[in-house]
N, C-alpha and C positions, 0 to 999 in steps of 0.2 A: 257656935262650935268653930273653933279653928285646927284644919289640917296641916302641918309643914312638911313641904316637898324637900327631901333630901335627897344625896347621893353619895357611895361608898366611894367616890369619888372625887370627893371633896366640895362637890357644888353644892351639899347644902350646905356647910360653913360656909360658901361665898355667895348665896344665890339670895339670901333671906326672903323666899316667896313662902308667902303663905296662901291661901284661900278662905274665904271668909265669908259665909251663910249665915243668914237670920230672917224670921218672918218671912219665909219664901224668895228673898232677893237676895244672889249670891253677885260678889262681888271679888274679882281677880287684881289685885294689885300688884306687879310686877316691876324690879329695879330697871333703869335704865341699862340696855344691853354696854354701853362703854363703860358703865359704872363697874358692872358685872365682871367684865373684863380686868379692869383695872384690878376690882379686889383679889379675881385668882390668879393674876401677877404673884403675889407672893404666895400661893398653895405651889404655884409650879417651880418657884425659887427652892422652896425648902423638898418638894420631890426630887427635883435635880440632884441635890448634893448627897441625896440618901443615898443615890444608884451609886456602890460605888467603882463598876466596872464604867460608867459613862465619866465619873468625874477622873478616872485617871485618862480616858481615850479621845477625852476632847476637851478637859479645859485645865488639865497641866500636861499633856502630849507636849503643845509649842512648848512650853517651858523648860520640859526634859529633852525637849530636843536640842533646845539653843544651850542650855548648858551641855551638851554632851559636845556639838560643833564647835562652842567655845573653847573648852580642854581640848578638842582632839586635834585643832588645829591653830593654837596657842600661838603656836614660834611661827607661824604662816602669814603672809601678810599679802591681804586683798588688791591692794593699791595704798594712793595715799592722796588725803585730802590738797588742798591750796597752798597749804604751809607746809608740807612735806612732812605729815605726820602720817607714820603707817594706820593704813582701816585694818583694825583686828577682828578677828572670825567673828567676833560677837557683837562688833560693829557692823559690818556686812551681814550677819543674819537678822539681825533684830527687826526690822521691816520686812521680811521674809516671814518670821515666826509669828507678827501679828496680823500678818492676812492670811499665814493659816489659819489661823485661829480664828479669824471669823467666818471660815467656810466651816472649821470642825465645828464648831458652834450651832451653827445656824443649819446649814445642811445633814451633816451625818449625826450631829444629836437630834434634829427634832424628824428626820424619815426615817431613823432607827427608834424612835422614841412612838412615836405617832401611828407606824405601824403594830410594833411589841403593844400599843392601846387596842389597835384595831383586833390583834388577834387574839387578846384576852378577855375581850368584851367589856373592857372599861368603856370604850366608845359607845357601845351598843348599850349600857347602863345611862351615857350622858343623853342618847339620842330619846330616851324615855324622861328627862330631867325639862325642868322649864331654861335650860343655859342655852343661850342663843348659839351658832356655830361663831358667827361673829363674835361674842364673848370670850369662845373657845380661841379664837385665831389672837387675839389681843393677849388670853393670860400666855401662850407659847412666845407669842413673837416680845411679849414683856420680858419673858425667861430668858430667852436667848441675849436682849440686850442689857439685863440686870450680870450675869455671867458674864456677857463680855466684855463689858467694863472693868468690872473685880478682874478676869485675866490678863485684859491689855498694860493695866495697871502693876499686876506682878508683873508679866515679861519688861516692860520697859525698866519696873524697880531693879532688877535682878541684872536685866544688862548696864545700868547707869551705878549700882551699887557693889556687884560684886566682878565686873568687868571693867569700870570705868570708863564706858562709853559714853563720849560728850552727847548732853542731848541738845536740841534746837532752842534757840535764845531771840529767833524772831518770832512775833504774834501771828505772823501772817503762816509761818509753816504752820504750829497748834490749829491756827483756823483749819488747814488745808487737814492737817489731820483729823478735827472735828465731824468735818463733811463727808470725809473720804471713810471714815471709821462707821458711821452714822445710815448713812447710803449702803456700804458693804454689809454691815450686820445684817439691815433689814431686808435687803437683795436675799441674804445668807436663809434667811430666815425660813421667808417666802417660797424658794427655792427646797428649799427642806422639805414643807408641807406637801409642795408638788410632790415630790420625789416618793412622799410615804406611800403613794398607793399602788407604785411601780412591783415593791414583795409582797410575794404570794403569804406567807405569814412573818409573825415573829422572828421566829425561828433562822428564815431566811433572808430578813432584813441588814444581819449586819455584813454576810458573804454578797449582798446587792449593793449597799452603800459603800461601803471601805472602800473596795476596789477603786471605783471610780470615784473617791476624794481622794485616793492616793494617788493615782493615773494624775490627775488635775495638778496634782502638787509638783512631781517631775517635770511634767512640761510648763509650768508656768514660773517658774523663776523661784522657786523656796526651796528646793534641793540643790539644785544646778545652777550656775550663774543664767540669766536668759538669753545673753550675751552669747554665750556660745552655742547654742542650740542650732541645729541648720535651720535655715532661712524657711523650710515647708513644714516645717513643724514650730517654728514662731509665730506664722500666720493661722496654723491650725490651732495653739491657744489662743490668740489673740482674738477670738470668738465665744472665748469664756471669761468670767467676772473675774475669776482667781488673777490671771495676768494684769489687771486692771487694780485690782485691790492691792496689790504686792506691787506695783507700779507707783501706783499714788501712794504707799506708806516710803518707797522707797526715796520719793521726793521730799518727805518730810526730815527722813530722819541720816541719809548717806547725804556727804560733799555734793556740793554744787557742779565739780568738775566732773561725777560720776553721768551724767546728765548725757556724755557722749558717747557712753555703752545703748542709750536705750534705742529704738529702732527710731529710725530719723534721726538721730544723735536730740531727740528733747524731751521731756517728763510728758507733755502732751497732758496735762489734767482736764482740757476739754475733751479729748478721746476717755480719758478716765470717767468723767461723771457721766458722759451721753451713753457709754457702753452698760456701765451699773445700772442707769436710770432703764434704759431696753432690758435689762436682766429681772428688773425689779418690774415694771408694768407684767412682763411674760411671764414670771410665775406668781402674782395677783391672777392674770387671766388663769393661768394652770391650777389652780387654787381651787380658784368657783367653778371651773368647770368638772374639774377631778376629784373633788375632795368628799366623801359619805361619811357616815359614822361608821357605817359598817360596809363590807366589800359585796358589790353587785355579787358576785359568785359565792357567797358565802352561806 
């Protein structure tokens, strides 16, 4: 006799556990928890794009936002590179618009996402399922860096194609953007998960999130140059990832001479990685310590 364990949740199309009795010896054979992970990678790809108030608020937001910066400040000119070529608004945002985009991603999609589970009982459905939490944390943070890739990819087509912003032509910026995209996502990610168990439900998850992705966005250099910021409120971002992620995209992708806006007048990519890498261990820790299927109060 064979039973198959499913879920309205998609884990048994990715779980394929079965159980399996005969002759009085039952015998449990279970997929590999990273395997498991891996396959609801694409359950949570294709749930993503269904929501479609999440796929306009966090992974074409950067995009409407940088084309809207682009137009409204067209005839404006930021500086100007080595050769004395004006940075146009959609040169100067474009590295702005893709470390938002890995906070909207990673943060306020997946603790607006992860809570709206918690309070519907889709959690509380996985928590009776054979899918590991560990599986669980693999097929989300696979979501977020399947999406963010597809995004990063539009924002840079849309400023390189329909703005004409030169992009970088050494290997070593791609590397630096590699690393620096790679580290941010998954910092993003991480930091999400934590964040989900902060709303009391659903409902109130997106008036808890937004706010403070938006707050982060002001102060860290995507709205406002960083540059101008006073001095106690640079130091005050400068304890969060965003400043750090928008920092290191900035390095990749603005003139070499912009390098004397940043604080110390230098790109610092070693303050860049050791601050993500701290962002990225603390909510791993935040994660296992915080994280239920369902809320202690519930």
């Amino acid at each position: 006799m064979t039973v198959s364990t499913g879920s309205t949740s998609g884990v048994g199309s990715t779980s394929g556990v079965g159980l399996t009795s005969g002759g009085g010896n039952r015998n449990r054979t279970r997929p590999n928890a990273l395997a498991l992970g891996v396959r609801r990678v694409g359950y949570e790809v294709k749930s993503y794009f269904r929501q479609k108030d999440g796929l306009v608020f966090t992974f074409l937001f950067p995009i409407i936002m940088l084309l809207i910066f682009s137009v409204a400040f067209s005839e404006a000119s930021f500086g100007q590179d080595a050769d004395g070529n004006d940075v146009t608004a959609a040169w100067f945002y474009l590295p702005a618009m893709l470390a938002a985009g890995l906070l909207l991603s990673g943060v306020q999609n997946l603790a607006v996402e992860i809570a709206t589970e918690k309070s519907d009982g889709t959690l509380k459905r996985l928590a009776g399922s054979p899918l590991p939490v560990f599986s669980y944390f693999i097929g989300k943070i696979g979501q977020v860096f399947v999406t963010g890739v597809l995004q990063a990819a539009l924002i840079v087509g849309v400023a390189a194609l329909a703005f004409g912003v030169p992009l970088p032509s050494e290997p070593e910026k791609w590397l630096t953007f590699l690393w620096v995209f790679v580290l941010g996502i998954v910092t993003s990610a991480a930091l999400g998960i934590a964040l989900s168990g902060v709303p009391r439900s659903g409902k109130s998850a997106t008036a808890v999130v937004i706010p403070i992705v938006l707050l982060l966005q002001f102060i860290s250099g995507v709205y406002l140059p960083f540059s101008q910021l006073p001095d106690w409120l640079q130091g005050f971002a400068s304890a969060f990832p965003l400043k750090w992620m928008a920092q290191g995209m900035r390095n990749v992708f603005l003139p070499e001479n912009f390098e004397a806006l940043e604080v110390g007048g230098v790109w610092d990519l070693a303050g860049v990685g050791l601050w993500l890498g701290v962002w990225l261990v603390a909510g791993l820790i935040l994660c296992r310590l915080t994280f239920r299927w369902i809320r202690k109060d519930s």
